[in-house]
C-alpha positions, 0 to 999 in steps of 0.5 A: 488421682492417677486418672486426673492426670492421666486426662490433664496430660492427654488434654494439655498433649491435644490442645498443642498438636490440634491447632497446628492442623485445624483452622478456625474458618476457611475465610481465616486464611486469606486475612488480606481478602476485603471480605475477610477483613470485614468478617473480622470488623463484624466480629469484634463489632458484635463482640464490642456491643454488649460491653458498650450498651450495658456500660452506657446503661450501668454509667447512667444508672450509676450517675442518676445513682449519685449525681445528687450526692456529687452535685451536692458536694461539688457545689459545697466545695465550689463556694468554699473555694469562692469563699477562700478566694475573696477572703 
């Protein structure tokens, strides 16, 4: 158990000293650089993609899934609510 705590301190103790002395990437230092800007749109760019395509993948899936169900049951309250009204 001691060694545990022994690692978690020397972890915790790394993790606040190293940043102050290392960077990500040399182009992370000049941030208002044209192409630094770019590096960073490409980025999130890349990072975003994935969540998008699969998003649009399991929304589609997930309407073709239950859109019988919902039109079915849209269509059921649409005439009840005609009906209320010209009643």
């Amino acid at each position: 158990m001691y060694r545990f705590f022994w690692w978690a301190f020397v972890l915790i103790f790394v993790m606040l000293i190293a940043p102050t002395y290392l960077e990500a990437c040399p182009a992370c230092k000049t941030l208002d650089d044209p192409i630094g800007k770019g590096f960073n749109w490409s980025i999130l760019f890349m990072i975003a993609m994935p969540f998008t395509v699969f998003g649009f993948i399991g929304g589609t899936i997930f309407l073709q899934w239950n859109g019988y169900r919902l039109s079915v049951i849209g269509s059921r309250l649409k005439k009840r609510l005609l009906r209320i009204r010209n009643s």
